[in-house]
C-alpha positions as CSV (number, residue, x, y, z in Angstrom):
1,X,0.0,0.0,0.0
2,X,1.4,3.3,-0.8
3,X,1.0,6.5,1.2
4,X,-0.2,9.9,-0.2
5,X,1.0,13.0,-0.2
6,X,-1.5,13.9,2.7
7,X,-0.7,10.8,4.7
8,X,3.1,11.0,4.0
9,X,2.9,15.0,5.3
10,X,4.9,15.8,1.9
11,X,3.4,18.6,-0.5
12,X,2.8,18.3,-3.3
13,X,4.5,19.9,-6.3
14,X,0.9,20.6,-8.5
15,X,-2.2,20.1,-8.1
16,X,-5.4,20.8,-10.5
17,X,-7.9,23.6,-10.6
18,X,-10.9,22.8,-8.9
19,X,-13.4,24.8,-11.2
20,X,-11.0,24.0,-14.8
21,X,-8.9,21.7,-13.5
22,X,-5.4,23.2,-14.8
23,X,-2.8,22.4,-13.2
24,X,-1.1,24.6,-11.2
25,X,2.3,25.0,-9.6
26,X,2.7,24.7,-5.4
27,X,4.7,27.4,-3.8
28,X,7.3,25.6,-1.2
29,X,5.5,27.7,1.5
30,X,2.3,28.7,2.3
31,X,-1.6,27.3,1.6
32,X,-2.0,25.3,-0.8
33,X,-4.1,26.9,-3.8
34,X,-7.4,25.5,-4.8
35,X,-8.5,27.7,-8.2
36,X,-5.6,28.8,-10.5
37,X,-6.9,32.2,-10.2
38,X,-9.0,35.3,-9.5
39,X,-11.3,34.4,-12.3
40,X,-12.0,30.8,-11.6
41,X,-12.3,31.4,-7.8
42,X,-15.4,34.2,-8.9
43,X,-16.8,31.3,-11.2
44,X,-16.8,29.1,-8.3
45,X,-18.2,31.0,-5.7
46,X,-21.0,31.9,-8.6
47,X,-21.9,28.7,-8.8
48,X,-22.2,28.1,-5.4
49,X,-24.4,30.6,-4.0
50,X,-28.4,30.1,-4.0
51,X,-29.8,32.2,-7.1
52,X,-31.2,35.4,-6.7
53,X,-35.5,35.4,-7.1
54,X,-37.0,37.0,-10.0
55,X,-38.8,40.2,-9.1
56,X,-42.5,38.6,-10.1
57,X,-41.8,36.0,-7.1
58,X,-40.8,38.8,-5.1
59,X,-44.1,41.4,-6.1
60,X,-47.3,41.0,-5.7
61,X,-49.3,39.5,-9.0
62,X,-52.3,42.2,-8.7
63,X,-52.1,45.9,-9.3
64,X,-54.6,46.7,-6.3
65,X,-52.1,44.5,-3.8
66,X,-49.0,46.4,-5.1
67,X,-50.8,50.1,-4.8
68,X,-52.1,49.2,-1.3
69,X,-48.0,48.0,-0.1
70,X,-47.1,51.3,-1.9
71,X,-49.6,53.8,0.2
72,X,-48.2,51.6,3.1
73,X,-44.7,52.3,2.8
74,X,-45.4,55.9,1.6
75,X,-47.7,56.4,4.7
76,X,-45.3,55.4,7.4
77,X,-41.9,56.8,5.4
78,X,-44.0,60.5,5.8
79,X,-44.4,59.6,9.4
80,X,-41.0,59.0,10.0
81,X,-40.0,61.9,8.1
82,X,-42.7,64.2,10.7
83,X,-41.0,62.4,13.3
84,X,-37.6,63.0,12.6
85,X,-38.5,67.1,11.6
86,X,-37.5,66.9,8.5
87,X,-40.6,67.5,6.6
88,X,-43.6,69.4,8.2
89,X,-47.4,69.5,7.4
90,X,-49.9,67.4,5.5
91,X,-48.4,63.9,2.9
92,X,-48.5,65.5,-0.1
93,X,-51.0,63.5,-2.7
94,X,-49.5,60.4,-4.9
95,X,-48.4,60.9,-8.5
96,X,-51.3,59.1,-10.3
97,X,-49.1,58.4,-13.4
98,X,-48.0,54.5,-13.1
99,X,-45.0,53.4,-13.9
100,X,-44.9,50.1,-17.0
């Protein structure tokens, strides 16, 4: 049976990419590198992480459910506005134009 480079504590002199599997040189010292590079290392962590959701998951489906969430948010953004003195008087009125 023969012994590893891992078992036999010795490092190794190349190893391969992990994302393109090129090989790439060891340096004597230090960690040993897993991509052989900036690029592939962005590529893999890409990959990796969950994908973002679309913004129809994220919105409501019906025009009355999205106008009511916006007069909620515009409500208590004014209040927090009066609170914080930096605007006084009455909410102004909505724009009535919709955006497409």
């Amino acid at each position: 049976m023969t012994a590893t480079n891992e078992q036999s504590g010795r490092r190794p002199r190349r190893v391969r990419c992990a994302r393109c599997d090129k090989s790439i040189s060891v340096p004597p010292v230090g960690r040993i590198p897993r991509f052989c590079g900036p690029s592939c290392r962005q590529q893999a962590y890409v990959a990796r992480r969950p994908p973002a959701p679309k913004a129809v998951e994220v919105l409501p489906q019906s025009t009355e459910a999205a106008d009511a969430i916006r007069r909620l948010i515009r409500s208590e953004l004014w209040d927090l506005l009066t609170k914080a003195g930096v605007v006084a008087g009455p909410m102004p009125p909505a724009d009535t134009e919709t955006t497409p």
